[in-house]
mmCIF file of the N, C-alpha and C atoms, coordinates in Angstrom:
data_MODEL
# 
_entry.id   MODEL 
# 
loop_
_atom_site.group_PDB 
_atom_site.id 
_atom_site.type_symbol 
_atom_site.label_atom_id 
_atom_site.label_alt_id 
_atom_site.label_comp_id 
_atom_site.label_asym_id 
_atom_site.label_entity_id 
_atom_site.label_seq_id 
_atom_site.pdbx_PDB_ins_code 
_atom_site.Cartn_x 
_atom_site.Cartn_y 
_atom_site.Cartn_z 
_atom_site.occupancy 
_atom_site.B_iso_or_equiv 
_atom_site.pdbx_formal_charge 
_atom_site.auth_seq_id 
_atom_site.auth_comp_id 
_atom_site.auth_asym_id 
_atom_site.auth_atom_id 
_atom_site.pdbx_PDB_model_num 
ATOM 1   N N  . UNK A 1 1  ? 109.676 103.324 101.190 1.00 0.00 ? 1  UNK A N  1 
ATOM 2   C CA . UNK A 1 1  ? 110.881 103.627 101.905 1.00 0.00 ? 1  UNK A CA 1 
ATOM 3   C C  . UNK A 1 1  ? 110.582 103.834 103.394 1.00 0.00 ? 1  UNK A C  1 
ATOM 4   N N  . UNK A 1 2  ? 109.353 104.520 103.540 1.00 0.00 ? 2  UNK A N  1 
ATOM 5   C CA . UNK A 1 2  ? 108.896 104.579 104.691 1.00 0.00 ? 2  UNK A CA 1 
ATOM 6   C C  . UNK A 1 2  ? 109.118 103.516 105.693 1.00 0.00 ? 2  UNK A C  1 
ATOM 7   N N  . UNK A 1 3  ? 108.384 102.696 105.210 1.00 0.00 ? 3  UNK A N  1 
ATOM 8   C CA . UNK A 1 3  ? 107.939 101.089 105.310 1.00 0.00 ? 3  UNK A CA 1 
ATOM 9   C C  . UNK A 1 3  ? 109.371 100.704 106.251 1.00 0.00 ? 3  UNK A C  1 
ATOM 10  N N  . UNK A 1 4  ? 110.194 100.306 105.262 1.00 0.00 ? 4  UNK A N  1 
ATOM 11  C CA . UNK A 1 4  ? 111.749 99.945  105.512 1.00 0.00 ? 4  UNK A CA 1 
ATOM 12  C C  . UNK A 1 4  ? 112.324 100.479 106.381 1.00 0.00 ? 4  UNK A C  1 
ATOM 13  N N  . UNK A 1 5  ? 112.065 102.068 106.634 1.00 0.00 ? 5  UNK A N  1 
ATOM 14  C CA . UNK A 1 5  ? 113.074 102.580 107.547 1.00 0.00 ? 5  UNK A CA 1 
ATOM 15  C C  . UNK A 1 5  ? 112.410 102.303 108.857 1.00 0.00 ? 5  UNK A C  1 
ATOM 16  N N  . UNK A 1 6  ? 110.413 102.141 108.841 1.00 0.00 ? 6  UNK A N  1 
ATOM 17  C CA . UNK A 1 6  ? 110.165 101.493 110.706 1.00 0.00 ? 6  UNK A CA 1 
ATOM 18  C C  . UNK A 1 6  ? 110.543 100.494 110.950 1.00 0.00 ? 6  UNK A C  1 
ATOM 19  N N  . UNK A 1 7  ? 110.742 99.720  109.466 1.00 0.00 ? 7  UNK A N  1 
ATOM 20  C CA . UNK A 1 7  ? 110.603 97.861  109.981 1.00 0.00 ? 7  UNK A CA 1 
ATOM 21  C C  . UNK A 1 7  ? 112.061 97.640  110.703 1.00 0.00 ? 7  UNK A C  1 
ATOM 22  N N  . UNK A 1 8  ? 113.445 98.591  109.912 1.00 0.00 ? 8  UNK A N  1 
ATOM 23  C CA . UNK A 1 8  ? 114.499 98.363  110.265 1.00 0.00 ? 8  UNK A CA 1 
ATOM 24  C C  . UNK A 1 8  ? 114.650 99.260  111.570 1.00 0.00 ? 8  UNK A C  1 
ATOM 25  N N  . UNK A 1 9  ? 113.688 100.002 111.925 1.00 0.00 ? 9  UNK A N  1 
ATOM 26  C CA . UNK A 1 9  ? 114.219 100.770 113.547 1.00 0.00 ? 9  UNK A CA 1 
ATOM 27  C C  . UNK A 1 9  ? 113.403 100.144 114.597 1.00 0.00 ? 9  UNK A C  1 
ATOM 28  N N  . UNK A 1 10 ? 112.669 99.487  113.891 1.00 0.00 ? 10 UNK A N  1 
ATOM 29  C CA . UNK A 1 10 ? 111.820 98.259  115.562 1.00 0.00 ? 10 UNK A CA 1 
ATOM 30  C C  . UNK A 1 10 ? 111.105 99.346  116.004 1.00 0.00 ? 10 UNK A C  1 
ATOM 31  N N  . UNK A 1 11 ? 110.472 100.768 115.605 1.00 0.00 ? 11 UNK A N  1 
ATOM 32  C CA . UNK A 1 11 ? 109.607 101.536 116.189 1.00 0.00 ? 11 UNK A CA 1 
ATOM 33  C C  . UNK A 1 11 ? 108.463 102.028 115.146 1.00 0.00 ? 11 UNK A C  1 
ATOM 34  N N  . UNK A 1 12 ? 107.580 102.990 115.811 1.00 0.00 ? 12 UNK A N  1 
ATOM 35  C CA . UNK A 1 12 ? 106.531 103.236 114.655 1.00 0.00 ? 12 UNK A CA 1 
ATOM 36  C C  . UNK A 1 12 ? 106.700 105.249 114.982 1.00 0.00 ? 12 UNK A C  1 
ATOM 37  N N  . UNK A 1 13 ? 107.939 105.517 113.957 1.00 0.00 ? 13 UNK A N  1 
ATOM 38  C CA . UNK A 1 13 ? 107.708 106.826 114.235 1.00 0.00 ? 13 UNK A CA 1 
ATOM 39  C C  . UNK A 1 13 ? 106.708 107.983 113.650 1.00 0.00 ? 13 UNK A C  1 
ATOM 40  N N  . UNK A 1 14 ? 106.583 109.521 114.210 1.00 0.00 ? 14 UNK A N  1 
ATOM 41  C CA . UNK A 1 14 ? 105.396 109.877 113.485 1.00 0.00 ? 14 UNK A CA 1 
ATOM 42  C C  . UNK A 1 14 ? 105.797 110.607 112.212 1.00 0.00 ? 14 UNK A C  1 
ATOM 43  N N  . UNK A 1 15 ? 105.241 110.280 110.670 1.00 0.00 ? 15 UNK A N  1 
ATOM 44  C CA . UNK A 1 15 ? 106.017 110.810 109.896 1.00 0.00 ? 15 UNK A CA 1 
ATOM 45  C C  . UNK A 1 15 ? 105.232 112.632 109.068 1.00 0.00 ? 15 UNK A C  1 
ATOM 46  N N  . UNK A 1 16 ? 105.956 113.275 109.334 1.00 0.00 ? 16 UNK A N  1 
ATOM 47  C CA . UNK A 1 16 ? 105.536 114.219 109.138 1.00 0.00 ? 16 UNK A CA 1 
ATOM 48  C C  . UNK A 1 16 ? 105.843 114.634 107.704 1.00 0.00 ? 16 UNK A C  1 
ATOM 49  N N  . UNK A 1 17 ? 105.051 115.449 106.952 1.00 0.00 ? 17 UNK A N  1 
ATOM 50  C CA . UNK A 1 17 ? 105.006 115.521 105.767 1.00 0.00 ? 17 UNK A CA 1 
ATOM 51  C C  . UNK A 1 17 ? 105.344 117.396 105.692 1.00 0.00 ? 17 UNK A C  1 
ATOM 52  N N  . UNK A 1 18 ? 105.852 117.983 104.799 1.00 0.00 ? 18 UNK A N  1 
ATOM 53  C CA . UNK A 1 18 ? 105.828 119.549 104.615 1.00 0.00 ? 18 UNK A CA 1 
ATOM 54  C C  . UNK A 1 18 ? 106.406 120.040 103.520 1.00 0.00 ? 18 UNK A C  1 
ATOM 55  N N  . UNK A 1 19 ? 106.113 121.230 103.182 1.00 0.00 ? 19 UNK A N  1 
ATOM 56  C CA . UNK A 1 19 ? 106.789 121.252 101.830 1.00 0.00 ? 19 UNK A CA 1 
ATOM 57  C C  . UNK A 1 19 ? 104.882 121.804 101.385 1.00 0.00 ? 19 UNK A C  1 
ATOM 58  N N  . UNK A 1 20 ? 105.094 122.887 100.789 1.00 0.00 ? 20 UNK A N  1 
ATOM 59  C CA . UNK A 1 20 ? 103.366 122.823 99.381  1.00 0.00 ? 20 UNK A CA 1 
ATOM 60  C C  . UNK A 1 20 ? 102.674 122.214 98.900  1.00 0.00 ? 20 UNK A C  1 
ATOM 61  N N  . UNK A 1 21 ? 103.868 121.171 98.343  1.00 0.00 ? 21 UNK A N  1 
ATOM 62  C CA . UNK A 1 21 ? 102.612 120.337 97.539  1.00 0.00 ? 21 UNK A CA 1 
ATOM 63  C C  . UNK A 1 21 ? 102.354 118.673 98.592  1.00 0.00 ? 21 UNK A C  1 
ATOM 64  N N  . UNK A 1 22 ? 103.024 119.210 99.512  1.00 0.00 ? 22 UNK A N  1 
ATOM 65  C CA . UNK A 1 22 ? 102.869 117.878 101.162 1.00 0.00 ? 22 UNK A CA 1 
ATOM 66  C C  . UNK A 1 22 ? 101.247 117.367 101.130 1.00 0.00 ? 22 UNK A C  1 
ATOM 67  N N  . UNK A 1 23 ? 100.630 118.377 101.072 1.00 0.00 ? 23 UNK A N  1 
ATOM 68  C CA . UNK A 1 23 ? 98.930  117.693 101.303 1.00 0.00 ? 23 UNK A CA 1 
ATOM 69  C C  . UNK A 1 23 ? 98.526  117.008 99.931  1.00 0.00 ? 23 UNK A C  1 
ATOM 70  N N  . UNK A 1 24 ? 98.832  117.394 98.436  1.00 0.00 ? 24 UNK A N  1 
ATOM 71  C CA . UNK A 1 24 ? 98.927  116.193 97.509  1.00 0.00 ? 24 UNK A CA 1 
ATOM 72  C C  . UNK A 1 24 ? 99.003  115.202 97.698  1.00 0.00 ? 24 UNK A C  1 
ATOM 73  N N  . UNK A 1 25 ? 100.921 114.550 98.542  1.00 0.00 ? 25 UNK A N  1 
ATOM 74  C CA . UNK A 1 25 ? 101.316 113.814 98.410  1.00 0.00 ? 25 UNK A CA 1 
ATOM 75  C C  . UNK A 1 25 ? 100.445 112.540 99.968  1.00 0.00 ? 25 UNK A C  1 
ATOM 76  N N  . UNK A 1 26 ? 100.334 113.740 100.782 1.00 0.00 ? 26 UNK A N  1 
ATOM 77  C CA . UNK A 1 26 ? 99.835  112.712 101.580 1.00 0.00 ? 26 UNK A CA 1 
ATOM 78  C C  . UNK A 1 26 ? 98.536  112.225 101.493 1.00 0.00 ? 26 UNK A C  1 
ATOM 79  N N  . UNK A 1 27 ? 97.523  113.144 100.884 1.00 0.00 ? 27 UNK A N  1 
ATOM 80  C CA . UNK A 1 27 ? 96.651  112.062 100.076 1.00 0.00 ? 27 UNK A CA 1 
ATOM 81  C C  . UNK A 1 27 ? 96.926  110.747 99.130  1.00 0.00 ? 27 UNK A C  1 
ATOM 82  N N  . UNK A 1 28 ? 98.055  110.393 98.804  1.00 0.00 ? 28 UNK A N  1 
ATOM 83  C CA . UNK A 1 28 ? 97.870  108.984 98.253  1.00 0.00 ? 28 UNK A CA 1 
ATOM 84  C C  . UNK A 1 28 ? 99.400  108.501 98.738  1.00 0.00 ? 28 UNK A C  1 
ATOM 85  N N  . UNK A 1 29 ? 99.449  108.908 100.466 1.00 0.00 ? 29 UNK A N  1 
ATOM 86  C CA . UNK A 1 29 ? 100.574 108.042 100.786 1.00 0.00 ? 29 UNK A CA 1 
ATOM 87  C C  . UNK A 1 29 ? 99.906  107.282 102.174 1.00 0.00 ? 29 UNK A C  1 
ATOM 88  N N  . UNK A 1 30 ? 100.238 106.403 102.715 1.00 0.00 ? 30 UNK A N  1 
ATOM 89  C CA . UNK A 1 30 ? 99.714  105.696 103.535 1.00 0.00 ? 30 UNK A CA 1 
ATOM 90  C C  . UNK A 1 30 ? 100.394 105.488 104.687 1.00 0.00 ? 30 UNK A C  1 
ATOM 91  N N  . UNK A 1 31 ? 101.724 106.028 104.527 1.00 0.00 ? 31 UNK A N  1 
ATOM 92  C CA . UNK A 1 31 ? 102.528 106.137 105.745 1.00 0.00 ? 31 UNK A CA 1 
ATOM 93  C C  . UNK A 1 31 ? 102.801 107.848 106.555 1.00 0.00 ? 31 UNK A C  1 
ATOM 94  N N  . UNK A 1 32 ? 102.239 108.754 105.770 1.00 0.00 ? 32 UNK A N  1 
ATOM 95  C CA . UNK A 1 32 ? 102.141 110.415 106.249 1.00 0.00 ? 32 UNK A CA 1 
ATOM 96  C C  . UNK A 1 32 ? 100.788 110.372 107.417 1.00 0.00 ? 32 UNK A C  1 
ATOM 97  N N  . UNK A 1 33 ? 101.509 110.673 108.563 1.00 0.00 ? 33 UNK A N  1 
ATOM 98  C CA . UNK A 1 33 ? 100.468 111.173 109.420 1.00 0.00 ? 33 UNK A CA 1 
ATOM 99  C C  . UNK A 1 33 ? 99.805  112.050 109.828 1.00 0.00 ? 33 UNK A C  1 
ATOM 100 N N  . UNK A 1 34 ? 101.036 113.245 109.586 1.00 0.00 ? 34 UNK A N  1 
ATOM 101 C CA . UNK A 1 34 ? 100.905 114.926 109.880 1.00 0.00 ? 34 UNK A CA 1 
ATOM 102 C C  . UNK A 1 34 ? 101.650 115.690 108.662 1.00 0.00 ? 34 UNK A C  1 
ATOM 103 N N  . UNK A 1 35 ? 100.659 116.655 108.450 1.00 0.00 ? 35 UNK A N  1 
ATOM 104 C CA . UNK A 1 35 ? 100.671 117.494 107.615 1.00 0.00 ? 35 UNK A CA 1 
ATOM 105 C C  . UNK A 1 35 ? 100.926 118.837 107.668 1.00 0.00 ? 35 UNK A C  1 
ATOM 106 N N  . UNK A 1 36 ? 102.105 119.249 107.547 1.00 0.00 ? 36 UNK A N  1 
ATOM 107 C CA . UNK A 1 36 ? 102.458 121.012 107.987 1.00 0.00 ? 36 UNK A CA 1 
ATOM 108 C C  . UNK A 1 36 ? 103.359 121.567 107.000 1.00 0.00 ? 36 UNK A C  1 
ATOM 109 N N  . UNK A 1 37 ? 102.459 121.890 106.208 1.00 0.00 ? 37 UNK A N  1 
ATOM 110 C CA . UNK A 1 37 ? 102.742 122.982 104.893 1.00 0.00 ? 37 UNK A CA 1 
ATOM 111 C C  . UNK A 1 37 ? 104.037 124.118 105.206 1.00 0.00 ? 37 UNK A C  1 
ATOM 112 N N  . UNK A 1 38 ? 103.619 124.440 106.083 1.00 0.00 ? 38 UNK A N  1 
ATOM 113 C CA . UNK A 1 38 ? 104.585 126.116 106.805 1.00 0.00 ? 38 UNK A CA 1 
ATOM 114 C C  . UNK A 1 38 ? 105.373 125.354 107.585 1.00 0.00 ? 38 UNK A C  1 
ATOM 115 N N  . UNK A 1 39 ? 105.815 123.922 108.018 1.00 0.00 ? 39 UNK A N  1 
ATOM 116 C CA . UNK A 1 39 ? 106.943 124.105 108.848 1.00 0.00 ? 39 UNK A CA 1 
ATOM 117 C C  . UNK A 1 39 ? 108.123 124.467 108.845 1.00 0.00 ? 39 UNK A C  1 
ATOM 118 N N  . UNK A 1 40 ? 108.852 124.709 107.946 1.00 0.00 ? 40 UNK A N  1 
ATOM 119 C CA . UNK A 1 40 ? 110.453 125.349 107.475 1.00 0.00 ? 40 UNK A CA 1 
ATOM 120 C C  . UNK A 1 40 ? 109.829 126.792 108.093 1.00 0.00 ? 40 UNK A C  1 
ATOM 121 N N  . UNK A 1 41 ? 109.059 127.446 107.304 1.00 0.00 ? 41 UNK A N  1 
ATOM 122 C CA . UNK A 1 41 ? 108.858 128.687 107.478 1.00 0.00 ? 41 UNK A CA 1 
ATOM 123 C C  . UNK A 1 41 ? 108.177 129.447 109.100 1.00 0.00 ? 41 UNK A C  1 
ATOM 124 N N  . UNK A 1 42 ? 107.543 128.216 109.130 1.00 0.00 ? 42 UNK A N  1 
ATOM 125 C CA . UNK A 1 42 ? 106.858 128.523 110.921 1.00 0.00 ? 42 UNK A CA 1 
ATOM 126 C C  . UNK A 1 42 ? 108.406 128.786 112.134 1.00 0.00 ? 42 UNK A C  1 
ATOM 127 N N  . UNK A 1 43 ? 109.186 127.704 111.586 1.00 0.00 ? 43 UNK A N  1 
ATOM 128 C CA . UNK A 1 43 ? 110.687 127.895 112.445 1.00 0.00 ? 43 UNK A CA 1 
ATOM 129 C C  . UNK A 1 43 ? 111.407 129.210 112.263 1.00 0.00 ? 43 UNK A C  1 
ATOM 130 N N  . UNK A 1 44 ? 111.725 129.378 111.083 1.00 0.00 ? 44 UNK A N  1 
ATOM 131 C CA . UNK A 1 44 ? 112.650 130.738 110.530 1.00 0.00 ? 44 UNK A CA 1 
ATOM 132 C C  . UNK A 1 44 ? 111.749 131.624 111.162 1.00 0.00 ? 44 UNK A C  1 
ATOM 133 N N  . UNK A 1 45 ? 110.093 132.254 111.609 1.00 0.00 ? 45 UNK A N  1 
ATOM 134 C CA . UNK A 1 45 ? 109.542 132.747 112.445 1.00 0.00 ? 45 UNK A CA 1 
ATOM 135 C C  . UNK A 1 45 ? 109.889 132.544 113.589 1.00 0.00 ? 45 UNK A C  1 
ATOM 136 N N  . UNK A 1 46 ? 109.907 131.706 113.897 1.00 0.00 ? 46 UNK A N  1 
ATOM 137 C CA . UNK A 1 46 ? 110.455 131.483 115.705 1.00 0.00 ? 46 UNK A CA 1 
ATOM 138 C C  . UNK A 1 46 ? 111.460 132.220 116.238 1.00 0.00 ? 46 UNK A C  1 
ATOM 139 N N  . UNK A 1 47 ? 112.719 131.448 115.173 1.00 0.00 ? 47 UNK A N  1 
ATOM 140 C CA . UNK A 1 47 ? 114.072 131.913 115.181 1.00 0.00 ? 47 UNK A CA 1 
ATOM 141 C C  . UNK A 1 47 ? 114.482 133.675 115.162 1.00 0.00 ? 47 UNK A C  1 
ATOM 142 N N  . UNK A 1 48 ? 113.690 133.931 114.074 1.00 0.00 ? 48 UNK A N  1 
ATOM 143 C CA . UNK A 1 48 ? 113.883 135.627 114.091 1.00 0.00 ? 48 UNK A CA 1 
ATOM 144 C C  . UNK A 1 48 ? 112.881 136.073 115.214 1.00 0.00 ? 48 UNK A C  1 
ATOM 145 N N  . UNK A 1 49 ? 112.050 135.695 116.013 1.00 0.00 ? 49 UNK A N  1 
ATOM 146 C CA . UNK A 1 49 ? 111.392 136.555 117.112 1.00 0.00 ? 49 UNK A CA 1 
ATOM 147 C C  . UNK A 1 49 ? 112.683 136.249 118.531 1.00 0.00 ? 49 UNK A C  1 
ATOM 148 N N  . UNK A 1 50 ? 113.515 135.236 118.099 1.00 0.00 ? 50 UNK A N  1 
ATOM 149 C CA . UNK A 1 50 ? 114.412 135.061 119.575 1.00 0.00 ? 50 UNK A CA 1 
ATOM 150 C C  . UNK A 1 50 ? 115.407 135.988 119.544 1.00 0.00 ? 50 UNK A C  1 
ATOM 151 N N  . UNK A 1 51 ? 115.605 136.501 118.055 1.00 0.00 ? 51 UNK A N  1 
ATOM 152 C CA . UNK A 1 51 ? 116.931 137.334 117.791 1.00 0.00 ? 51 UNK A CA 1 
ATOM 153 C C  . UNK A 1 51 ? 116.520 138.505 118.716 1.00 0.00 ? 51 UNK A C  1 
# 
């Protein structure tokens, strides 16, 4: 799906992977470049230090 969605946007974007079991999956995916386990949760940190 990956595949399809650069070929149809004429660019090579960077695809980021997250979620727990993200470093599983991007071991046997070939289109994951970056890997960030905590990103949902790294934000909701952000967000509550601006409050």
């Amino acid at each position: 799906m990956v595949t399809r969605l650069k070929a149809e946007m004429g660019t090579n974007p960077k695809i980021v992977a997250t979620g727990g079991l993200s470093v599983l999956i991007a071991g046997v995916s070939h289109t994951i470049d970056v890997v960030e386990p905590d990103l949902t949760l790294e934000g909701l940190r952000i967000i509550s230090e601006e409050l």
